[in-house]
N, C-alpha and C positions, 0 to 999 in steps of 0.2 A: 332099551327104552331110554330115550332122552329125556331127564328130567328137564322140566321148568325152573331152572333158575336163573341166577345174575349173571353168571358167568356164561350163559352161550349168548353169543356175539351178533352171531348171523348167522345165515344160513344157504345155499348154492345150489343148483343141480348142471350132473353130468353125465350125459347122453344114459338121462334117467331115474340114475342113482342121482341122490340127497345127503349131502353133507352138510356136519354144523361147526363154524367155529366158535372156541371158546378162547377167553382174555387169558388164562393160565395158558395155554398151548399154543402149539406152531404146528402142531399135525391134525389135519381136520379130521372129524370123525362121519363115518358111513353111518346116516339114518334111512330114515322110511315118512318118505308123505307125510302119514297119517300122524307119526308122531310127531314133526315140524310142525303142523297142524296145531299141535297143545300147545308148544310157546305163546307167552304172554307177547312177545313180539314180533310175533307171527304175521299180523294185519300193517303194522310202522313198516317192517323192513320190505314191504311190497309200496308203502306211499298209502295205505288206505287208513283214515282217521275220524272214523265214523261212530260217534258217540250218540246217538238221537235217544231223544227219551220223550215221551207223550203223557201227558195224563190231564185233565181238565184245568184247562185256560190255559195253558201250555201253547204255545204258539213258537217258528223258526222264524228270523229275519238275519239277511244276508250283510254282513261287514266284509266288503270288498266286490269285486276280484278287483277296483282301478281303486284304492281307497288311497287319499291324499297323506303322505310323507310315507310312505312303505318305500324300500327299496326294491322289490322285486315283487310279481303278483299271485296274489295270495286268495281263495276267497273263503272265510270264515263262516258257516252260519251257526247262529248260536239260537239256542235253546232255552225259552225264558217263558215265565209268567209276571212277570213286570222289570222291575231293575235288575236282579239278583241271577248270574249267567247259571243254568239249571248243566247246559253238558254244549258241547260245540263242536261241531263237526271241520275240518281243514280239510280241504280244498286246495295240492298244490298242482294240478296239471294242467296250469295254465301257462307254467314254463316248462315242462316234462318234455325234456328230449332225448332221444334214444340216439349211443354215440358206438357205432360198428369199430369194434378194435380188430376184432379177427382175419387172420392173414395180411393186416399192418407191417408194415416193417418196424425196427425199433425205434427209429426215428418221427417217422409219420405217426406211432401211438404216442409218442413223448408229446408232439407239438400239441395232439388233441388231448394229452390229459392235462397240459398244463390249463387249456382252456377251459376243462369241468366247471370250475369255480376259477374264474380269474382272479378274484380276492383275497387265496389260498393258492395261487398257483407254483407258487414255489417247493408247499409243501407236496402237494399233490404228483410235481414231476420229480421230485425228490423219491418220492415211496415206490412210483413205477420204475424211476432211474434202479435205486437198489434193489428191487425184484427180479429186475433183467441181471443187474451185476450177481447176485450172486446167484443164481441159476444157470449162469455162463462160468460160477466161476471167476470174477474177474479180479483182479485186484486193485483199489481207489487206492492213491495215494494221502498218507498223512496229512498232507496241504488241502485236497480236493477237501478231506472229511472238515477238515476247521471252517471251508467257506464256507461247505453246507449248515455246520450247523451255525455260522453266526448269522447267515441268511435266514435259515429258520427263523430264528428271535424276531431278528430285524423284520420278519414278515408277520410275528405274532405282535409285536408290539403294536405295528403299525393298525393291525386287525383289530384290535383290545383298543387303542384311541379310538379307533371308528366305532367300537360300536360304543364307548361311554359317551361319543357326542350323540350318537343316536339315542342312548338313553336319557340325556339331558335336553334332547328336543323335545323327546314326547313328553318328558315330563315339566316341559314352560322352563327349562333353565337356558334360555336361547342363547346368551351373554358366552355361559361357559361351552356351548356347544358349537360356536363360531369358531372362541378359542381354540378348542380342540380340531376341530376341521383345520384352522391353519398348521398344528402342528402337524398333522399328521399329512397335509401337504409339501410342509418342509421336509417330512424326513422319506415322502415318496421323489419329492424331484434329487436329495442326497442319491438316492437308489437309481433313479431313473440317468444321472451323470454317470454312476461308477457302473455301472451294468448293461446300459444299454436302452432300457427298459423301465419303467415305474413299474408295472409288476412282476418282474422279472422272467420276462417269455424268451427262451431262447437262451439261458442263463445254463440249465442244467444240461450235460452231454452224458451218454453210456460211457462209463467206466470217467467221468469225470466232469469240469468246467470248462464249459466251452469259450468264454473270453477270460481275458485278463482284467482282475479285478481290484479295486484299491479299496480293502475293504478297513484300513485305517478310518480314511474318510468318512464313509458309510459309520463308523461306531462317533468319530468324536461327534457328528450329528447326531446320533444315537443319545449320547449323553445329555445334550445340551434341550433337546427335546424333552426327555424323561425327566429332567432337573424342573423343567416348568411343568410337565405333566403335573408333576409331585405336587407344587402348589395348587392346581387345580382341583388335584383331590382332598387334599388339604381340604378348602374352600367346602367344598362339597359335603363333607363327611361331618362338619357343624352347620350345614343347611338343614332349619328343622323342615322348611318347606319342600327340600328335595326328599329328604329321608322320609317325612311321613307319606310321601306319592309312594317308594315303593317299599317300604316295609312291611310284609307282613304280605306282601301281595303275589299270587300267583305262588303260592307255595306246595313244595312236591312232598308226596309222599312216597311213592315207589323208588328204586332206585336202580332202573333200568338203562337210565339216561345217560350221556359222556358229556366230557371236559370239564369242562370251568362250571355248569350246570350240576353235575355229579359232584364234582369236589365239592362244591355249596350247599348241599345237602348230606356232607360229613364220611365221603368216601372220598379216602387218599389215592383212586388209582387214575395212574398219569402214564402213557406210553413210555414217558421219556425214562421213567424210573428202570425200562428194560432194555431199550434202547440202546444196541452197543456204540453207538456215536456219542452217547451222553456217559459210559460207562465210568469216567475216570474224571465226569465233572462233580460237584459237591453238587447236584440236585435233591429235593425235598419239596414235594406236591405243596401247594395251597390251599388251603380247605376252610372254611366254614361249616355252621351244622345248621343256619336257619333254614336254608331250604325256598328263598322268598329271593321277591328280584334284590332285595336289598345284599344278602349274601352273594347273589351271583357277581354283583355289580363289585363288592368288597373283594371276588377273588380273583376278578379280572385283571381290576386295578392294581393289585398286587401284584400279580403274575407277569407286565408290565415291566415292575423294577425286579423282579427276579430271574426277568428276560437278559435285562442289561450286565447283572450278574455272573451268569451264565457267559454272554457276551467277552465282555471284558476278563474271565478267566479260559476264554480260548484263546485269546490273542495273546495274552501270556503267556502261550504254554506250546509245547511240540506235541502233536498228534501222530501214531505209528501209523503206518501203510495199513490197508483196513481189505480183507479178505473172504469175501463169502464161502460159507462153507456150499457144498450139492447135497442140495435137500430134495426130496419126495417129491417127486410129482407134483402129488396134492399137498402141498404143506402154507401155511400163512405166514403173512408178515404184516407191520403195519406201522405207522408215525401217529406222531399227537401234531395232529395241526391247533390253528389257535379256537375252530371248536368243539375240537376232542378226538380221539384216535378214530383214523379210520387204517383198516384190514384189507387186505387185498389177497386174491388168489392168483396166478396165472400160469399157464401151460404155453412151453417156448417149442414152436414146432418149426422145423426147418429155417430155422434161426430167424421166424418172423415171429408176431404173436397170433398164439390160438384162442384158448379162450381165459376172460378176464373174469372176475367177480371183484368187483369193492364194495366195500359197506362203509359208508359215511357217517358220520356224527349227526348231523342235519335228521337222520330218517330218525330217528331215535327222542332228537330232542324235540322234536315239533308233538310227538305222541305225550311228551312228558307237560309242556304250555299246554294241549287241548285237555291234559287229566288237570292239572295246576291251576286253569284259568278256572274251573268251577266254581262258583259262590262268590264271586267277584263280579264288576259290574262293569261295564261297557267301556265305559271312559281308562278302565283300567289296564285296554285291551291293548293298546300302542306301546306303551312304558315294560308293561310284560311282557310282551314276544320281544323287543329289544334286548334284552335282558338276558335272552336264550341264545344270542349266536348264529341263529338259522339263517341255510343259504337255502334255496329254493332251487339254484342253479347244479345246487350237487345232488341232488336229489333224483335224477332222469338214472334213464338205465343206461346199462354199459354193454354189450355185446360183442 
């Protein structure tokens, strides 16, 4: 019997049989329907987010699917008897699309998973890169492993700017949210020179990088960005007008959720801490314990300069040749992109892909905003799903 707890992850089926991952392991475990069934995140990790509650003057009206400053379409209906949000149902299949990996070549799955989430695409082909490599077997060189991971940062930083300007639109801090939108356009067109690419498509190859990269350039951008970043937050972190929008608001109690989300509600778990491409860096998760958009927001922006950190102690240093061990069949793996780990399963069949499983951060955190947004009140609703990280785009199935 599969308990209900934090630690199982997700969950798969193959040709019937029911497997679940958990966060401590890399070998999945054989269930049964019925028990998958009992997970508390059983309804998230399918997209359904349906919270309705009835009872006298009790009325639904809809926030969205086209709602003005959202980046992706969402349609909200909440659950109220006057101002005060009673429970709220999400609504993401308005972008839900279904992406056939099976009998792909390695190639042709790489080009479609960087697309999943364009926003994240680096990390995303990164996680499918090293599931084919070590499943083959293959061995990344030293140099390949340092691109990747300073690319990561560079792709988390860039992610963590965008979404503090997005959380300083919603919440009227328009000045500092231009700010940010420029920077984080400076250090995409840095990116888009040394790569090829502003999101980096075409960047990752099996069993390594596919151009040559000056990724010198790419960090002293890095710096000089994060240097003004800093003032920003600065700025921000003595606005009593910012701080009191989101303080205290859209607060979680469960602790089901990933990334930057989960840390701020006072769990230290961070992919990277397992990560063997991080394994020789000084990493140490970021956490808060408020649990409100205000802590998520404080461990984003940290996570930020602990990016560059990170950064700048790869570039220092020589990284060894990096060798998958031949794992099980069925066995996981997974990365911390910038909104929280996502898992992967996959079966390499006549040296194409057969079948894939990933579980996203997105499915997870959007269950945790629709429990968190409770008791709060409408106006409240743009500043707090910011605050959460959600792609809408990674959220489609995979096949």
């Amino acid at each position: 019997m599969i308990p209900d707890t934090e630690n199982v992850t997700g969950f798969f089926e193959r040709e019937g049989i029911y497997y679940v991952i958990r966060d401590d392991s890399e070998k999945v475990e054989e269930s049964h329907l019925k028990e998958i069934q009992n997970l508390r995140i059983y309804d998230p990790l399918r997209g359904i987010y349906h919270h309705r509650v009835t009872g006298e003057n009790v009325f639904p009206f809809n926030y969205g699917p086209s709602t003005g400053g959202m980046v992706e379409t969402v349609d909200f209906k909440i659950y109220t008897y006057g101002e005060r949000i009673l429970s709220l149902d999400a609504i993401p299949d308005f972008k839900k699309r279904v992406m056939k990996f099976s009998g792909s070549s390695f190639e042709k799955a790489l080009l479609m998973m960087e697309r999943f989430n364009g926003f994240h695409s680096f990390s995303y082909s990164t996680l499918l890169a090293r599931e084919i490599e070590r499943k083959l077997d293959l061995v990344v060189t030293g140099e390949t492993v340092k691109k990747r991971l300073i690319l990561l940062e560079i792709e988390r930083i860039i992610s963590h700017i965008f979404k503090t300007a997005r959380l300083c639109e919603a919440a009227s801090q328009n000045i500092a949210s231009y700010w940010l939108l420029a920077l984080r356009e400076r250090m995409m067109r840095a990116v888009a020179t040394e790569t090829g690419h502003r999101y980096m498509f075409g960047v990752n190859r099996i069993g390594g990088i596919g151009r040559k990269i000056n990724v010198t350039k790419i960090v002293d951008t890095a710096k000089e960005v994060v240097s003004e970043y800093r003032g920003i937050i600065d700025g921000l972190t003595v606005s009593r007008i910012f701080i009191d929008r989101i303080e205290n608001t859209c607060k979680i109690e469960e602790k089901f959720q990933r990334g930057p989300v989960l840390r701020a509600a006072g769990i230290s778990y961070d992919y990277r801490s397992f990560d063997p491409y991080y394994k020789e860096s000084n990493f140490k998760p970021v956490t808060e314990d408020g649990g409100d958009s205000l802590s998520r927001f404080l461990v984003f922006s940290a996570e930020v300069f602990s990016s560059l950190q990170l950064i700048e102690d790869a570039v220092s240093r020589k990284f060894e040749d990096f060798k998958g061990e031949t794992y099980d069949a069925l066995s996981s793996s997974g990365i911390e992109t910038p909104s929280g780990d996502a898992r992967i399963v996959l079966d390499v069949e006549n040296e194409k892909i057969g079948k894939l499983y990933v579980r996203t951060p997105s499915l997870l955190n959007m269950e945790a905003f629709a429990l968190g947004i409770k008791g709060n009140v409408k106006t409240d609703i743009p500043f707090a799903f910011e605050s959460f990280g959600i792609w809408l785009s990674e959220m489609g199935d995979i096949e």
